[in-house]
Every structure is written in C-alpha cells, then in structure tokens.
C-alpha positions as CSV (number, residue, x, y, z in Angstrom):
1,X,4.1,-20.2,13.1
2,X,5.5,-16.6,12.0
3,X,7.0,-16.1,8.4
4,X,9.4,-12.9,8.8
5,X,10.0,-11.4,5.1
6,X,13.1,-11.2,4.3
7,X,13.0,-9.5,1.2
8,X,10.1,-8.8,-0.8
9,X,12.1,-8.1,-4.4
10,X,9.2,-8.6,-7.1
11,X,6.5,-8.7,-4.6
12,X,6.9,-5.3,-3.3
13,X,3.1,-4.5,-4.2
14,X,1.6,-7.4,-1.8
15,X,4.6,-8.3,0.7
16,X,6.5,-6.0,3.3
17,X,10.3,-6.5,3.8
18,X,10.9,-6.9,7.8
19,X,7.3,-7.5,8.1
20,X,5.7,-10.9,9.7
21,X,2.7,-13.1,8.8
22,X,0.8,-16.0,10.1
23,X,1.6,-19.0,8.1
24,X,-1.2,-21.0,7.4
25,X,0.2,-23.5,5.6
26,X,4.0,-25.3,4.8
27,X,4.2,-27.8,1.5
28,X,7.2,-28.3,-0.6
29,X,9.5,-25.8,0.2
30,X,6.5,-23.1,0.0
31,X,5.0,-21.1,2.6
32,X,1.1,-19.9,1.8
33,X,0.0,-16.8,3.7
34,X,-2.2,-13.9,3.5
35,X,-0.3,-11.2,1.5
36,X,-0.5,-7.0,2.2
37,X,-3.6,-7.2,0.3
38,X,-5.5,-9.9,2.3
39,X,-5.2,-12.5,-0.4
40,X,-3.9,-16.1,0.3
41,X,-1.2,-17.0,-1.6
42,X,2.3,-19.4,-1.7
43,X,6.3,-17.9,-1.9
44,X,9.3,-19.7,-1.6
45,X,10.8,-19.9,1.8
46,X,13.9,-18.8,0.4
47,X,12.0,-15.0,1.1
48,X,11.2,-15.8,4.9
49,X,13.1,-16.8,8.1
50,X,10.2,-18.9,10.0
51,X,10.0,-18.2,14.5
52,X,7.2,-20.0,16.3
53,X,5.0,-17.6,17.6
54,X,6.6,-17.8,21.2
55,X,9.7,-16.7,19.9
56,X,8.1,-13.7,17.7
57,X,6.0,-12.0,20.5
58,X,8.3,-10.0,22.5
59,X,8.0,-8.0,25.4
C-alpha cells in the first residue's frame, strides 16, 4: 500500500507534500512509514490519501 502526502504542515523537515511512501504498517487511525530522513515513524491519516500499489504505478 501507497500513502500519498497530502500535506506535510509541521513535518515539512521529514515529509514531502505530493510525495508517496510505502506503508508498512496501519493501526488506529495512524499510518507508520519511513519518513524523508529514512526513520520509521507514525502520522495521522488525516495527512495521506492511501492507493494500492496497482493503482499508484502508472504508465
């Protein structure tokens, strides 16, 4: 699964607006992923619109 950020206000040091991540893990209304900076970390959906990676790759 594919976390698109949708905005990245307060995180703008360790997460890219637009950009997409590999989720490693959903719990609780929280994704955890591997921020800019390589570290693993958890953010509130609310900042991400989720795509299975089929509908992320395009062509």
């Amino acid at each position: 699964m594919i976390a698109l950020c949708k905005t990245n206000e307060a995180f703008e040091d360790i997460l890219t607006s637009g950009k997409s991540y590999s989720v490693i893990e959903l719990r609780n209304g929280s994704v955890l992923l591997a921020d800019d900076r390589g570290n693993k970390r958890w953010f509130g959906l609310s900042r991400f619109a989720l795509k299975r990676v089929e509908e992320a790759v395009t062509c």
